[in-house]
N, C-alpha and C positions, 0 to 999 in steps of 0.2 A: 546537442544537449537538450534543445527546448525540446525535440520531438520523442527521442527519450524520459523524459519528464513527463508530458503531456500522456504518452503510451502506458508508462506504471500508475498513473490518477487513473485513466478510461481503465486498466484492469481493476484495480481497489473498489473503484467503483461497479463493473461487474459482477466483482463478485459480491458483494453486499447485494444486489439484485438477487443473483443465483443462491447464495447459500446464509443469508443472514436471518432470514424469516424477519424482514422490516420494509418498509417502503420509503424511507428516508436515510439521510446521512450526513453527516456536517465534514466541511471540507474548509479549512482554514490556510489562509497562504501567507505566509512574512520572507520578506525579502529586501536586497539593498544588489550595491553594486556588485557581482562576482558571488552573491548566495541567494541562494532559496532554501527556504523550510515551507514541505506542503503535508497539512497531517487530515487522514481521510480517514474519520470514525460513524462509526455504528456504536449503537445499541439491543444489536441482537443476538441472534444463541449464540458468538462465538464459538472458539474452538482451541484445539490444546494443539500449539505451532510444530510441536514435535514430532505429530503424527501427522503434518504437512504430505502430501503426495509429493513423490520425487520424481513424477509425470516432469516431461520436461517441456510443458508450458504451465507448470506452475507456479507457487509461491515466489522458487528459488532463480527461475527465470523471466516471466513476464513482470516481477517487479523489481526484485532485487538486486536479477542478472544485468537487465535494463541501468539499472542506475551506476551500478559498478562501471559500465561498460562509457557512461558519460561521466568518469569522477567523483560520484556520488554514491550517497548510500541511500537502499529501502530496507527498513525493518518491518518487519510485521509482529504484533503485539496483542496477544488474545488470552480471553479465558471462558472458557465453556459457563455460559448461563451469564456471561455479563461484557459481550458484545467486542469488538473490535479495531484497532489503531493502528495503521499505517504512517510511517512517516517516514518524510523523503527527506532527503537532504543533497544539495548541490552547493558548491563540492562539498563532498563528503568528508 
């Protein structure tokens, strides 16, 4: 699970490098026994998730297929011109 977890943040994180046009990101963690909530945002040009590539190391797999596969869930949460949210959740 942790290296699962760990794998969907280093992509969220990626990609805000690669396609955010920002050089920062806020990455907040809350947790207790048996959960996590980890939410990875931007502030930059976003994007419209429906037209997500079905490339298959993307969206649908390096984050979301990743969390499914430990119990969890990643969504991803955008809107063109006002930046980007990732949120993990274990278990899902």
């Amino acid at each position: 699970m942790t290296e699962s977890v760990a794998a969907s943040v280093a992509e969220a994180l990626r990609n805000v490098a690669r396609h955010a046009g920002v050089d920062e990101a806020e990455v907040s963690v809350q947790g207790g026994p048996g959960w996590a909530t980890i939410e990875v945002r931007d502030q930059g040009r976003g994007f419209d998730p429906r037209s997500a590539s079905p490339a298959p190391r993307g969206i649908r797999e390096s984050i979301s297929g990743r969390m499914i596969a430990a119990g969890g869930t990643g969504v991803v949460n955008s809107v063109p011109g006002h930046g980007t949210t990732v949120v993990l959740r274990w278990p899902g």
